[in-house]
C-alpha positions in Angstrom: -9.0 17.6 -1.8 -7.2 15.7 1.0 -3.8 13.9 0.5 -2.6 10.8 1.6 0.8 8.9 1.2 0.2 5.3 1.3 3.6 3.0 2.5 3.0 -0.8 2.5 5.3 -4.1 2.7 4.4 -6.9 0.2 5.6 -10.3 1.5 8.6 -11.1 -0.3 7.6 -14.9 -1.4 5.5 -13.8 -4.1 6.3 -14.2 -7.2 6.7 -10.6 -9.6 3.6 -11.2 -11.1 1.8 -11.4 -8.0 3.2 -8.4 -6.5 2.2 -6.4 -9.7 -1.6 -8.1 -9.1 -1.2 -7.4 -5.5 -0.1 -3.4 -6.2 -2.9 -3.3 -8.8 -5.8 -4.8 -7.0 -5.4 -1.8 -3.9 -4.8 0.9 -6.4 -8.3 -0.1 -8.0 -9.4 -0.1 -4.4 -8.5 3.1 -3.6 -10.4 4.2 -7.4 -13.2 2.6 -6.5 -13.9 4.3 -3.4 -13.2 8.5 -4.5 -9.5 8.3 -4.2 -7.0 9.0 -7.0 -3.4 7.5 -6.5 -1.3 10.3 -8.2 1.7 9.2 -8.2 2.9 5.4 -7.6 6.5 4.2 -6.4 8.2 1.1 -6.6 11.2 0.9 -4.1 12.0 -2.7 -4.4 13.2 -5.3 -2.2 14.6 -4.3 1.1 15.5 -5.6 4.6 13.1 -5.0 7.6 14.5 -3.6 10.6 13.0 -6.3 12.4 11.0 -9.1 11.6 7.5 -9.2 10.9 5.2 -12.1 10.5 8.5 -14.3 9.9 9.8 -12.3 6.9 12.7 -10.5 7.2 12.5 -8.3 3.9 9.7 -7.0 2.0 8.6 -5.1 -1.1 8.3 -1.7 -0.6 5.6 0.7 -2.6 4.6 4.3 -2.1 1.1 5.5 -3.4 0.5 9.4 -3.0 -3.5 9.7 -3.0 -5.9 12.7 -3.6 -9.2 11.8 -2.5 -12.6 14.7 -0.7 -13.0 11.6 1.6 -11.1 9.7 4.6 -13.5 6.7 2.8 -10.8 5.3 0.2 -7.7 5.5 2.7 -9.8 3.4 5.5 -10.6 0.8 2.7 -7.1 0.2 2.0 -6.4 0.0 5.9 -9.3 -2.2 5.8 -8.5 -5.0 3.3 -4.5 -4.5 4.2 -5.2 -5.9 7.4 -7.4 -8.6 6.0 -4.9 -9.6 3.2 -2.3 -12.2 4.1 -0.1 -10.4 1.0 0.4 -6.9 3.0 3.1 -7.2 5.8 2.6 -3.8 6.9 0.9 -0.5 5.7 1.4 2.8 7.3 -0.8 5.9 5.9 -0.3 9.4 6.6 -2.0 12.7 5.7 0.0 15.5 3.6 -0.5 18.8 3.9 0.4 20.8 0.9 
């Protein structure tokens, strides 16, 4: 099994229940291509260092991810990059 940690931005107009749809709707993503997320955290609202796409702060959420496959993680890329809700995702592979 591979692991991943998954960071992304949520843009900070939406409302809570959104965000929760938002978080929910990649997590399925990510179980619906081989990955697991096994372990999911919430870090809140925080300032950006800079801005990005005219937001200057952001939800932040962490998703560590088991998956045999690159095939989930590239999804998530995939659809973050597509979805106007994700400011940013960043995605790196842990070796344990």
């Amino acid at each position: 099994m591979k692991n991943y940690e998954i960071m992304f931005i949520v843009r900070p107009t939406l409302s809570e229940e959104e965000v929760k749809k938002v978080v929910k709707d990649f997590s399925e993503i990510i179980a619906k291509n081989g990955g697991k997320v096994t372990k999911e955290e919430n870090m809140g609202q925080r300032e950006l260092a800079y801005e990005i796409k005219d937001f200057k702060s952001g939800y932040y959420f962490v998703f560590e991810v088991e998956s045999k496959t690159d095939k989930a993680i590239k999804e998530f890329d995939r659809l973050a990059l597509i979805n106007n809700d994700i400011v940013r995702n960043i995605k790196k592979k842990i070796e344990k």
